[in-house]
N, C-alpha and C positions, 0 to 999 in steps of 0.2 A: 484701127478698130480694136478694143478691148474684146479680150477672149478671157477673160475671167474677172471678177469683183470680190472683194473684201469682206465678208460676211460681219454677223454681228457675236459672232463664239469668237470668244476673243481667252488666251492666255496670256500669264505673265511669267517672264523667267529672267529670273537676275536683275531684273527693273525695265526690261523691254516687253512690250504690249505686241502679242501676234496674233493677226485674226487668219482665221482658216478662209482658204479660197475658195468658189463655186466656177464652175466653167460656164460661161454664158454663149458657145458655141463648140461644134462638134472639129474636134482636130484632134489626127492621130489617131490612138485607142481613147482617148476622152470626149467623153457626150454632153451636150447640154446638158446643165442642173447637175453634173458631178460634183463633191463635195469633194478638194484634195486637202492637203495639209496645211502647214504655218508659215505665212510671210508675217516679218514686221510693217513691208510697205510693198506698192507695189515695183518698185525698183529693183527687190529681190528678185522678179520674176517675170523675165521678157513675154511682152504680150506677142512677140513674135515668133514665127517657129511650131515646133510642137511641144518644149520643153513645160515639163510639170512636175509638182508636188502633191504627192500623195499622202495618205495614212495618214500619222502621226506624226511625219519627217519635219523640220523646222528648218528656213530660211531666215536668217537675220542681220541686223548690223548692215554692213556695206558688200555682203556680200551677194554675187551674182547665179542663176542658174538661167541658161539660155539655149539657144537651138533645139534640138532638140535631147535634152538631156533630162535624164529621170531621177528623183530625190525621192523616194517611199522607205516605208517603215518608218520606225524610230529614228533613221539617218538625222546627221546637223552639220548644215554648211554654215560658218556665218566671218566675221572679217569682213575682211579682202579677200576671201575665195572665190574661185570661179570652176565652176560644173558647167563644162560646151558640150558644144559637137554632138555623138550620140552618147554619152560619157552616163555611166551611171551610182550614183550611189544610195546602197541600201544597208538593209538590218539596224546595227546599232552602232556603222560607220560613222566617225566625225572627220572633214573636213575644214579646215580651219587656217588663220595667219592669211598669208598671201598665196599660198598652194592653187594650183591650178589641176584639174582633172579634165584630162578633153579626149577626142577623138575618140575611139569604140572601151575607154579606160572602164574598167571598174571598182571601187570601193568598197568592198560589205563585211558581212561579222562584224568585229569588235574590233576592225581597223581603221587608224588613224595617220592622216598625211596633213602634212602642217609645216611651218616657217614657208621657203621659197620652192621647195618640191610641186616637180611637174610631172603629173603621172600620164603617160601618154599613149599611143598606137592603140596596142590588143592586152596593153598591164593591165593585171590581177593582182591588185593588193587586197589580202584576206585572212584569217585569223585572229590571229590576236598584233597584229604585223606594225609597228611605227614607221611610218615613213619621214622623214626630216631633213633640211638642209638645201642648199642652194644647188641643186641637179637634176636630171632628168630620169627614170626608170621607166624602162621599157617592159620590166616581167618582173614584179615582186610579191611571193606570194609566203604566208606565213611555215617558218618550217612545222614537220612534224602534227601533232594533232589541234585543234582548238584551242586546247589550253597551253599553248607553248605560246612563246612571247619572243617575236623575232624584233630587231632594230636594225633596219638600214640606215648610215647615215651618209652623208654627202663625202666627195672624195677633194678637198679642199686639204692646202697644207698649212699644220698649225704654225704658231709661232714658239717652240719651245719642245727640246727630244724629253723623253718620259722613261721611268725605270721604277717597274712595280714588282716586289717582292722583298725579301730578307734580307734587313741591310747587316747583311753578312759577310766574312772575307773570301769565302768561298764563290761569291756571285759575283765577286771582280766589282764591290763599292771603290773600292780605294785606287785603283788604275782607271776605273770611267772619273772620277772626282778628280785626280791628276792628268787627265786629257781636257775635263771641262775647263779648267784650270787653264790652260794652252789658248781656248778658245771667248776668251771675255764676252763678244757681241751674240754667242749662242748660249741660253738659257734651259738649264735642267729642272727637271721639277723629280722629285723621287717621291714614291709612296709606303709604305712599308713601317716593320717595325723590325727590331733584332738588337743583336749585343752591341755594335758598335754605334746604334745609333745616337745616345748623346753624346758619345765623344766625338762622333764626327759633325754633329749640329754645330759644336764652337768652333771645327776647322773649317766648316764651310765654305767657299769661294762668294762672291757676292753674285756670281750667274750660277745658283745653286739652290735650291729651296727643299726643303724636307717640309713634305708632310702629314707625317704622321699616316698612321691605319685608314685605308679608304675600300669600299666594296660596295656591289650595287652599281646604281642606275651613277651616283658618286665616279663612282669607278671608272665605269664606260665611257663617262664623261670626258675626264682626263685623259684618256687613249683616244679618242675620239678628235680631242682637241689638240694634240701631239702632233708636230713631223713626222717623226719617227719614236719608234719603243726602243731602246738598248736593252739586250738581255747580252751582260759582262761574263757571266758565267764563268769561274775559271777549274770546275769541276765537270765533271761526266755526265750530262745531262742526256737522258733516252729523249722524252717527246715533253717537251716543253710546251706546256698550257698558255704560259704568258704569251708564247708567240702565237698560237691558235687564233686563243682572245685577240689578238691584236688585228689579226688579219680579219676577223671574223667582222672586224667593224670598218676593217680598213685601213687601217693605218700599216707602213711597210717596216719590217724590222733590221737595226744593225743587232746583228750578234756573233758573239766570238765563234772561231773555228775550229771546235770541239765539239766532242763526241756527239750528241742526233741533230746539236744547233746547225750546220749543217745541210742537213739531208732535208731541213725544212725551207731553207734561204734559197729564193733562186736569185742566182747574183746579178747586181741592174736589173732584176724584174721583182722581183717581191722584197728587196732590200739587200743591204751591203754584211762582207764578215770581214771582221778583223783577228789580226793575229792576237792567243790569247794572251792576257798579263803585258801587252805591250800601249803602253799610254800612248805613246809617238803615233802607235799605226792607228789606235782605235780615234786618235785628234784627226788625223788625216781623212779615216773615212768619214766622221761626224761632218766635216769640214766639206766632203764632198757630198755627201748625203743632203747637204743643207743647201747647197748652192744652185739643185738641177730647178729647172723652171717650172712653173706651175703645170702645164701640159704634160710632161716628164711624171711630175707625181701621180698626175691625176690616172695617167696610165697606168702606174705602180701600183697604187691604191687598187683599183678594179683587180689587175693581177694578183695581190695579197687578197682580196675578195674572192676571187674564183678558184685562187687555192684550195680557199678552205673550205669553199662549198666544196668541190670536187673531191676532196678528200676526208674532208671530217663533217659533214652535215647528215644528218638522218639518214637520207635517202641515198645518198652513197655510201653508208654503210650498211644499209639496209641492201642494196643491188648486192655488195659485194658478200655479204653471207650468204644471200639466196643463192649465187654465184657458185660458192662453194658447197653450199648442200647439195644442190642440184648434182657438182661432179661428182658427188660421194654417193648419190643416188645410180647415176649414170654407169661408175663403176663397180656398183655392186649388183647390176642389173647383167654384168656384160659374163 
């Protein structure tokens, strides 16, 4: 039995024709004669269930919303997504690729989950928040206020270790380039610009690549898609941004064991250190770093993730000032 029909208000978007839906019986909070939102067909939208589309939200392409799952506002499922269970997406969330949203999940503001991502249980993805990649999130919610722009991405190991900054001699180029050197079947990619860079562009190894100046969504990309980050470092580095960023997205870092590099590496859990200016030790750890099993990383990953939430994300440092006003309060009270 149909529980809703295909009206004759019909839109176009991007060359697909979507007509708004009518309920033709009462399930759930929806009554006969309700007027919801936009399917292309009605495949988008299981007649079974109590799952619906409301407002302006648009169903399209080959993608699915079903049981009892809710699509209103301006929301857009379309692909290969699928919206189950009691799973809801709203505001001006998109939905998209192959992504799946199920169980008590929610999607809304100006967030997006997309490629293979499965958002799942009691997740809140919300903000301005990307969700992407081939894994599961159980609580992802955007940092910070509205207009922040958070990117989760999947905890997958690349094929190729990474090193973004100053191809400098101070950053230990020439000792990481003399360990890659050691390693022929593992492949570098560097980003950066600085003094020695075209001189070391014609000595480059052939598991070696320079390229040039990269920042942005570019950026992230390349960290993302990394094993690992090497920060060579063979100078006194306090708190190293590069390795933040890197955790911040996931990826685990080698870096030398000097001055705060360090105090940020937890060893076998958020990445490996090597001795500094020594090619031999820093070939050895690359070598081991490359070799643990996809399980092993995916572990790592998560823990370089939860580092940096724990430690450098808004709201941990937002606690930890309150924190401390509070005692300055407390002890001027006393």
């Amino acid at each position: 039995m149909k529980k809703y029909e295909l009206t004759n208000d019909t839109i176009e978007i991007c060359g697909h024709k979507l007509s708004r839906i009518r309920a033709l019986t009462d399930f759930g909070n929806v009554k006969a004669g309700d007027l919801g939102g936009y399917v292309e067909s009605e495949s988008n939208l299981s007649h079974d269930g109590n799952a619906w589309v409301r407002d302006n939200a648009i169903v399209r392409d080959s993608a699915m919303v079903c049981d009892s799952a809710i699509v209103h506002d301006n929301a857009i499922v379309r692909d290969n997504a699928m919206v189950s269970d009691s799973a809801e997406v709203c505001d001006n969330a998109v939905v998209r690729d192959n992504a799946w949203v199920r169980n008590n999940a929610m999607v809304s503001d100006n967030a997006t989950v997309s490629a293979l991502a499965t958002v799942r249980d009691n997740a809140w993805v919300s903000d301005n928040a990307t969700v992407r990649g081939n894994t599961d999130y159980l609580y992802v919610k955007g940092l910070g206020s509205c207009n922040r722009h958070t990117t989760f991405y999947s905890s997958t190991k690349g094929d190729y270790i990474f090193f973004f900054g100053r191809i400098s001699e101070e950053k230990g180029i020439l000792t990481l380039l003399n360990a890659i050197k050691q390693v022929p079947d593992i492949k570098l990619k560097l980003a950066g610009t600085g003094p020695l860079l075209e001189q070391l562009k014609s000595q480059c190894p052939p598991n070696a690549e320079f390229l040039g100046f990269k920042q942005g969504e570019e950026l992230r990309e390349l960290i993302h898609n990394a094993s690992f980050v090497v920060v060579s470092s063979e100078c006194y580095e306090n708190n190293p941004m590069t390795i933040i960023e890197s955790y911040m997205i996931g990826t685990p870092v080698i870096g030398s064991d000097l001055g705060g590099i360090p105090e940020l590496i937890i060893e076998n859990k958020t990445g490996y250190t090597f001795k500094p200016k020594s090619s031999d030790d820093l070939k050895e750890t690359i070598t081991k770093a490359c070799s643990i099993s996809e399980e092993e990383y995916a572990r790592m990953s998560d823990e370089a993730k939860k580092f940096a939430m724990d430690n450098f994300s808004e709201e941990s440092h937002y606690q930890k000032l309150i924190k401390n006003y509070q005692l300055i309060i407390d002890q001027n009270k006393r």
